[in-house]
Backbone as CSV, one residue per row, in Angstrom:
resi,resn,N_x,N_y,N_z,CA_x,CA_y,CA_z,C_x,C_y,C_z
1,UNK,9.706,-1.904,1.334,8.279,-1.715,1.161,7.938,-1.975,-0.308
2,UNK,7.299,-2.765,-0.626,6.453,-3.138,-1.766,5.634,-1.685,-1.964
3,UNK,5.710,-1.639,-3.314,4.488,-0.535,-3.622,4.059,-0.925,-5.398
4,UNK,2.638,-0.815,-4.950,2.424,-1.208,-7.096,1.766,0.433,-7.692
5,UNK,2.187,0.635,-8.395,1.824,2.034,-9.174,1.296,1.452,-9.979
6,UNK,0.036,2.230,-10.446,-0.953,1.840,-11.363,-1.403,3.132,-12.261
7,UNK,-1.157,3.194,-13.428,-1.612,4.183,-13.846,-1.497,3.952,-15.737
8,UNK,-2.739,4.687,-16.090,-3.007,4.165,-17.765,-1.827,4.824,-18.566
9,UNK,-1.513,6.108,-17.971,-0.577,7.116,-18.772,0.684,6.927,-18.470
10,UNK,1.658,5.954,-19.508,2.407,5.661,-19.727,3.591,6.330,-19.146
11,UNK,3.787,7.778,-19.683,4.784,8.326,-19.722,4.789,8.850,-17.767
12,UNK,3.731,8.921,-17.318,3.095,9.827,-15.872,3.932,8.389,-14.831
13,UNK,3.567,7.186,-15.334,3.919,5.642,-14.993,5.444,5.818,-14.866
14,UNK,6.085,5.758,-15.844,7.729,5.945,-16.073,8.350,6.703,-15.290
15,UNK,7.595,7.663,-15.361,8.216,9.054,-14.524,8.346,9.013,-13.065
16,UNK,6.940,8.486,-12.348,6.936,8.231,-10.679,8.096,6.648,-10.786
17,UNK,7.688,5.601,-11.404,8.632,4.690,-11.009,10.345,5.147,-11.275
18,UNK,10.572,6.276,-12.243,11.872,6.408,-11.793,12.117,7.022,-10.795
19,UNK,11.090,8.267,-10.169,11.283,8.513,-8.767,11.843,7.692,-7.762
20,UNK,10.736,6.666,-7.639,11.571,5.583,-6.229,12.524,4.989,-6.523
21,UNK,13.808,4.906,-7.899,14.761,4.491,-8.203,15.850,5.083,-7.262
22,UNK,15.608,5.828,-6.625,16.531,6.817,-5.995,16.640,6.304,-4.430
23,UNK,15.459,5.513,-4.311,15.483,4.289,-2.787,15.600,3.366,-2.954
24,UNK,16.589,3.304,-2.435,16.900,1.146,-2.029,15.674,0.631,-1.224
25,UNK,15.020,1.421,-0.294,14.084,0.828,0.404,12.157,0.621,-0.148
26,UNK,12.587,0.443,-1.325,11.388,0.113,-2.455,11.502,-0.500,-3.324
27,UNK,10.309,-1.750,-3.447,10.214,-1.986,-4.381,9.121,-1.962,-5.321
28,UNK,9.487,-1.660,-6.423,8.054,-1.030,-7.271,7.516,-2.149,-8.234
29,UNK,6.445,-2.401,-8.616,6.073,-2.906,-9.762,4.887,-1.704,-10.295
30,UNK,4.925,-1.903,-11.784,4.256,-0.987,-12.443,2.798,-1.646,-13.176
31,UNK,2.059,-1.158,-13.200,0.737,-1.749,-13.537,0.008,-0.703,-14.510
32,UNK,-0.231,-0.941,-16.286,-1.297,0.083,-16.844,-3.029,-0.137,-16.569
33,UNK,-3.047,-0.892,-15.956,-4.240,-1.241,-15.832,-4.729,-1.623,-14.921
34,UNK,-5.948,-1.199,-13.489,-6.392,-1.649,-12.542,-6.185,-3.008,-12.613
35,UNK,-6.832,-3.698,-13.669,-6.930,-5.704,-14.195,-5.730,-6.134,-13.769
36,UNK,-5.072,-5.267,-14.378,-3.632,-6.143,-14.568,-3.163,-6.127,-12.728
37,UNK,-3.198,-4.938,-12.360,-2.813,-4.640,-10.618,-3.484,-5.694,-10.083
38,UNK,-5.196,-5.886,-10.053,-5.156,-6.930,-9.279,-5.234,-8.521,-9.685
39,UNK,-4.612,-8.530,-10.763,-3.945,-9.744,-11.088,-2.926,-10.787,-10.136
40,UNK,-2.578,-9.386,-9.844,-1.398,-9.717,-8.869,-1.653,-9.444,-7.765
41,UNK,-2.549,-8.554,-6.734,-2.741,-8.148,-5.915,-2.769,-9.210,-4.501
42,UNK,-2.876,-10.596,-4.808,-2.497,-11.897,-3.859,-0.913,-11.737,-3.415
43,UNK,-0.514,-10.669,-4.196,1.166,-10.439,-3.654,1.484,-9.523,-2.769
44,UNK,-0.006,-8.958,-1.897,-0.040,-8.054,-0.777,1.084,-6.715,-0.863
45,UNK,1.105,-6.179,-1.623,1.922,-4.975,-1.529,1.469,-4.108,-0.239
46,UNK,2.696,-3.477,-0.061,2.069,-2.897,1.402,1.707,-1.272,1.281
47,UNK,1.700,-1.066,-0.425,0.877,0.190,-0.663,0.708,-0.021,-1.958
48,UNK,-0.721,0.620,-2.642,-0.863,0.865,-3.950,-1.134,2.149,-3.952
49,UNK,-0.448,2.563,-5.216,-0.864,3.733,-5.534,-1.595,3.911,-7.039
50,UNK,-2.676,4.520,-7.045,-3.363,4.354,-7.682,-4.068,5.463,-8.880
51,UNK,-4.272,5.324,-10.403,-5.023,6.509,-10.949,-6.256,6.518,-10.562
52,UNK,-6.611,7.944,-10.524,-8.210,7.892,-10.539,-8.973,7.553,-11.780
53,UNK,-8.385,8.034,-12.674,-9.205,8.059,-13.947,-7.994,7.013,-15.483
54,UNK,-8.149,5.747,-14.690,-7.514,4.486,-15.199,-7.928,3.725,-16.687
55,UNK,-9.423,5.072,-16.485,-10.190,4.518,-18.201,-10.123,5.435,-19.007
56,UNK,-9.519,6.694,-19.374,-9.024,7.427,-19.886,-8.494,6.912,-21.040
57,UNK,-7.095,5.904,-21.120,-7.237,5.918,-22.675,-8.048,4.375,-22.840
58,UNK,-8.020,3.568,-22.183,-9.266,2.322,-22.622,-10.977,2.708,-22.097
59,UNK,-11.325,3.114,-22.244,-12.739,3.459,-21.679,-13.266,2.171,-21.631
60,UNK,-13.107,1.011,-22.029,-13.594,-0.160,-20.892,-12.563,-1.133,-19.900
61,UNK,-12.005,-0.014,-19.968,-11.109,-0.779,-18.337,-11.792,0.109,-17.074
62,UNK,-11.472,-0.716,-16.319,-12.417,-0.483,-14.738,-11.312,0.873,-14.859
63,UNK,-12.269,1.896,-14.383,-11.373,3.391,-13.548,-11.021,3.025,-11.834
64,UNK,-10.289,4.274,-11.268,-9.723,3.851,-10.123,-10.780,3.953,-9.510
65,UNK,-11.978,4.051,-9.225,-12.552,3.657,-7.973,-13.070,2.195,-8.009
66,UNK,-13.220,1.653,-8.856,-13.513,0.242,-9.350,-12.421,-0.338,-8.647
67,UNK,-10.961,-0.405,-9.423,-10.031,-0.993,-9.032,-9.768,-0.477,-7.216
68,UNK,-10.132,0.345,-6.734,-9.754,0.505,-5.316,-10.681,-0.134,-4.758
69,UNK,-12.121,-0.608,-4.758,-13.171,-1.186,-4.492,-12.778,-2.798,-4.020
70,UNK,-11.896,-2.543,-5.557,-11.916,-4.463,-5.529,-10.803,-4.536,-4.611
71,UNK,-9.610,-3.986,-4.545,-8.701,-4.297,-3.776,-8.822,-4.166,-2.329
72,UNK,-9.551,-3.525,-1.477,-10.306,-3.249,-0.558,-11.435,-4.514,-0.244
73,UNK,-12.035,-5.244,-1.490,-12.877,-6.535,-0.689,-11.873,-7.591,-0.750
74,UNK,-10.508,-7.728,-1.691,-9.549,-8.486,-1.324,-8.935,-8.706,-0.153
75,UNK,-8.065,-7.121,0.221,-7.888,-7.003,1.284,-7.946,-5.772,2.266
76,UNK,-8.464,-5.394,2.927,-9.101,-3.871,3.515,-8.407,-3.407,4.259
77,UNK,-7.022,-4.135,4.318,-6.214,-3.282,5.115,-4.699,-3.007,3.685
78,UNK,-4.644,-3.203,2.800,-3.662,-2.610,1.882,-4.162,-0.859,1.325
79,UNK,-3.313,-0.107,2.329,-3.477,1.250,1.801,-3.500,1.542,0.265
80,UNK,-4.413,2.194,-0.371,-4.016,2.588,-1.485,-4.435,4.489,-1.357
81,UNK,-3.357,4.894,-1.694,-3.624,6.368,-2.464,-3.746,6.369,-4.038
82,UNK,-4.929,7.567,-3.939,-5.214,7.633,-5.120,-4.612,8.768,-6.016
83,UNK,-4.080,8.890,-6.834,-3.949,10.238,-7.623,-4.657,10.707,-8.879
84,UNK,-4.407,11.821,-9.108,-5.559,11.963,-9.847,-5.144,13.678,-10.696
85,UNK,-5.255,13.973,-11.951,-4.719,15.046,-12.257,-5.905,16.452,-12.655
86,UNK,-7.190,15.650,-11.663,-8.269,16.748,-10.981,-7.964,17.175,-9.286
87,UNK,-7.812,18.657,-9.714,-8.076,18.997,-8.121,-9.004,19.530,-8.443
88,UNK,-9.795,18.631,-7.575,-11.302,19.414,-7.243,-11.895,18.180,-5.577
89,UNK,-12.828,18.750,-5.093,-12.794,18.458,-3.651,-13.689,16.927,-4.124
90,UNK,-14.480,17.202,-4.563,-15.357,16.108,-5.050,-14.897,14.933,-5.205
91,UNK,-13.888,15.208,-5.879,-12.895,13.845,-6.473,-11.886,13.166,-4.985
92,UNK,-11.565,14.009,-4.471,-10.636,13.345,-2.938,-12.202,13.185,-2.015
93,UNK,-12.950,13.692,-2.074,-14.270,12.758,-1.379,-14.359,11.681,-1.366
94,UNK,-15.170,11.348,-2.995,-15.024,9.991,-3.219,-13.863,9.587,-3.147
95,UNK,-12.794,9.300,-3.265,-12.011,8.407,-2.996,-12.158,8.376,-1.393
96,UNK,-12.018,9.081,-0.795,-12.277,8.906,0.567,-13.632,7.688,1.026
97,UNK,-14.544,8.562,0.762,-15.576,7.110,0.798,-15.636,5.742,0.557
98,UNK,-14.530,5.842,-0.603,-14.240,4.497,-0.966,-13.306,4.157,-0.011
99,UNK,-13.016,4.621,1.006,-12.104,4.277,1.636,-10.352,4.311,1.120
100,UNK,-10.049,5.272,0.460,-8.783,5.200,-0.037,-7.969,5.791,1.553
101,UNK,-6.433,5.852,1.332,-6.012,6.448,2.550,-5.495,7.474,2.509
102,UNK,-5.648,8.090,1.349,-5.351,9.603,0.657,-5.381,9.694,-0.508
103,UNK,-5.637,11.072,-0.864,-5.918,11.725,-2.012,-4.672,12.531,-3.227
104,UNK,-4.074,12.381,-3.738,-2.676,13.334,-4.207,-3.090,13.435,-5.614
105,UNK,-2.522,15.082,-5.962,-3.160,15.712,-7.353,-2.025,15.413,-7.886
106,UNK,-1.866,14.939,-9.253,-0.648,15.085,-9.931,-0.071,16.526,-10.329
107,UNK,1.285,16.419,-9.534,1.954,18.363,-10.047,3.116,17.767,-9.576
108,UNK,4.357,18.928,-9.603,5.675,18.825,-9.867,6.202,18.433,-7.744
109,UNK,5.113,18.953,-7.053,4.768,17.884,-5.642,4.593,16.721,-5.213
110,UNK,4.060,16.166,-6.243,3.343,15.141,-5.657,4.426,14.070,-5.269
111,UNK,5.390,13.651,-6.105,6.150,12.712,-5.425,6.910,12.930,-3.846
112,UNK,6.736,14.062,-3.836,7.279,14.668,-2.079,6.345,14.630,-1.133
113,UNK,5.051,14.506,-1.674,3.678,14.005,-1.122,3.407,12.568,-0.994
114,UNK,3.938,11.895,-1.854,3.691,10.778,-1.398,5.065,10.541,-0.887
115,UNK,5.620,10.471,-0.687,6.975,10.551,0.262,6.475,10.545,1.686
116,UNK,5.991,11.158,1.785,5.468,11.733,3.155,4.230,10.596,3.737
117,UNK,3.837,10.417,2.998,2.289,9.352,3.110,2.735,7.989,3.231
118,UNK,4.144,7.343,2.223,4.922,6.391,2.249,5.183,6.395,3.540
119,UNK,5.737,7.363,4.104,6.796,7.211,5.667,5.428,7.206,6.649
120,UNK,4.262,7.906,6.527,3.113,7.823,7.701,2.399,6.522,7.773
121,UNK,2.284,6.054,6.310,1.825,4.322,6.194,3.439,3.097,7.342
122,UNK,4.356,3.808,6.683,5.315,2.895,7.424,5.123,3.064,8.925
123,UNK,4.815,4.066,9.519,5.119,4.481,10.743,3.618,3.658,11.750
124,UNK,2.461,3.885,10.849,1.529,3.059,11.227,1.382,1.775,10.998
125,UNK,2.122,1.512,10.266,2.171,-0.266,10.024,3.226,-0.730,11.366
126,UNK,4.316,0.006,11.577,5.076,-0.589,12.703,4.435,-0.532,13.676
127,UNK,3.378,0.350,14.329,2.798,0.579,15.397,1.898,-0.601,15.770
128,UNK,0.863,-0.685,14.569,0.142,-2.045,14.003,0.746,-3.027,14.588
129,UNK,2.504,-3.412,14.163,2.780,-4.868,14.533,3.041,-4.789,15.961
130,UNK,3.976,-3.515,16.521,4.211,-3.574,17.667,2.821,-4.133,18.877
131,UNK,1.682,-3.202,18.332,0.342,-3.279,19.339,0.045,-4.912,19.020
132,UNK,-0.077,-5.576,17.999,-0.575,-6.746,18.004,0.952,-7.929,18.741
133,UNK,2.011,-7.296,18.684,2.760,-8.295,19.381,2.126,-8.241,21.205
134,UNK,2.238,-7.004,21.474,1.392,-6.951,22.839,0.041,-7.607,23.001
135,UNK,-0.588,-7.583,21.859,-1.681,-8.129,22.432,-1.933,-9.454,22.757
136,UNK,-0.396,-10.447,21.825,-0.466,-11.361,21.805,0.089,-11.650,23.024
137,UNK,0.639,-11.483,23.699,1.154,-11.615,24.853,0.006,-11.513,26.138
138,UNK,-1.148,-10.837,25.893,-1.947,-10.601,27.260,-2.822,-11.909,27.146
């Protein structure tokens, strides 16, 4: 599984991509900047994960709902979760509206959270191909 992590804070960046070092069944690219993510985003990752607040230390780089916006009129079926180191309800709203496919607070959890969201995206993407091989068949 492709996954692009996107996030302005360097050290927060380092830290989750050494997480998935621990799976063979990932591959990560790292992104400080929404721009830079969908630079590349023609490389269909089959999840992004995403900051909410991406303009934090550049205040004119697009923040994450910008960058989830755009990747969504690219392509509207690449899940992205958003994270974000506000818990507050407001903030997993909007991302919701924007259509994200979940919400995760940054804490000493969250990578076991997205663990979990990783394996429910996989589990619905196989279902996805299985139903469209059937359909191709009727």
């Amino acid at each position: 599984m492709k996954i692009f992590l996107v996030d302005d804070d360097a050290l927060y960046l380092k830290n989750l991509s050494l997480d998935f070092l621990d799976f063979d069944n990932y591959i990560i690219e790292t992104f400080p900047t929404g721009e830079k993510c969908l630079e590349k985003i023609h490389e269909m990752p089959d999840l992004v994960i995403l900051d909410y607040h991406l303009n934090g230390i550049n205040p004119t780089a697009i923040n994450g709902i910008e960058a989830l916006d755009e990747i969504k009129k690219i392509n509207s079926n690449i899940p992205v979760v958003m994270l974000s180191s506000q818990d507050k309800i407001e903030v997993a709203v909007n991302c919701m509206h924007h259509h994200a496919f979940d919400y995760v607070v940054k804490s000493e959890t969250a990578f076991m959270r997205l663990q979990k969201i990783i394996e429910t995206i996989g589990q619905f993407q196989k279902i996805e191909k299985e139903l469209n091989w059937y359909m191709d068949r009727m």
